[in-house]
C-alpha positions as CSV (number, residue, x, y, z in Angstrom):
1,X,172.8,-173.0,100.0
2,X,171.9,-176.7,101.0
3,X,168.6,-178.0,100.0
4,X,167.1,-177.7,102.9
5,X,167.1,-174.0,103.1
6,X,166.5,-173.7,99.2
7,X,163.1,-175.5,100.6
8,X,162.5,-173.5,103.4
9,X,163.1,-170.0,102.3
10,X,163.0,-170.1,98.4
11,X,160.3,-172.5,97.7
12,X,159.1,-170.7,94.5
13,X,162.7,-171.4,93.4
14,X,162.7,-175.3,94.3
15,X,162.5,-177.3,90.7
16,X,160.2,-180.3,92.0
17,X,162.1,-182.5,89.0
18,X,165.0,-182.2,91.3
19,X,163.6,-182.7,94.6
20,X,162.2,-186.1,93.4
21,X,165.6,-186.7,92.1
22,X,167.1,-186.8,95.4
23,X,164.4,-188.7,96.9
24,X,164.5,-191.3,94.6
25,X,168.4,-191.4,93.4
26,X,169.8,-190.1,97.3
27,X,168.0,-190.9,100.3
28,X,168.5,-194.9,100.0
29,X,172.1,-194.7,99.5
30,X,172.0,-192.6,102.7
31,X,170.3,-194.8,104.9
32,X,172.6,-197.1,103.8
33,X,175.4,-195.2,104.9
34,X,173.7,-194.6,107.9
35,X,172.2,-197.9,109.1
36,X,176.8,-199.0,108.4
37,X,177.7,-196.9,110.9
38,X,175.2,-197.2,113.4
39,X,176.5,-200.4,113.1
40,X,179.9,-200.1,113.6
41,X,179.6,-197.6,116.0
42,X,176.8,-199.3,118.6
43,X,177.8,-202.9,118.2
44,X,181.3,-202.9,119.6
């Protein structure tokens, strides 16, 4: 199960600990990743 459905369909299941976890240790490291290959991808 990704986090996303653990959200939507088990929320009495979802340890809020972790969910601030990823927010706070994941989300910037993905946008990093993501804002890279925009980059690559729409500047050439």
């Amino acid at each position: 199960m990704g986090v996303r459905d653990i959200i939507a369909h088990h929320y009495f299941e979802v340890d809020p600990d972790a969910v601030f976890s990823i927010i706070k240790n994941d989300l910037a490291p993905l946008k990093q990743a993501i804002d890279y290959f925009k980059k690559q991808l729409f500047t050439e």
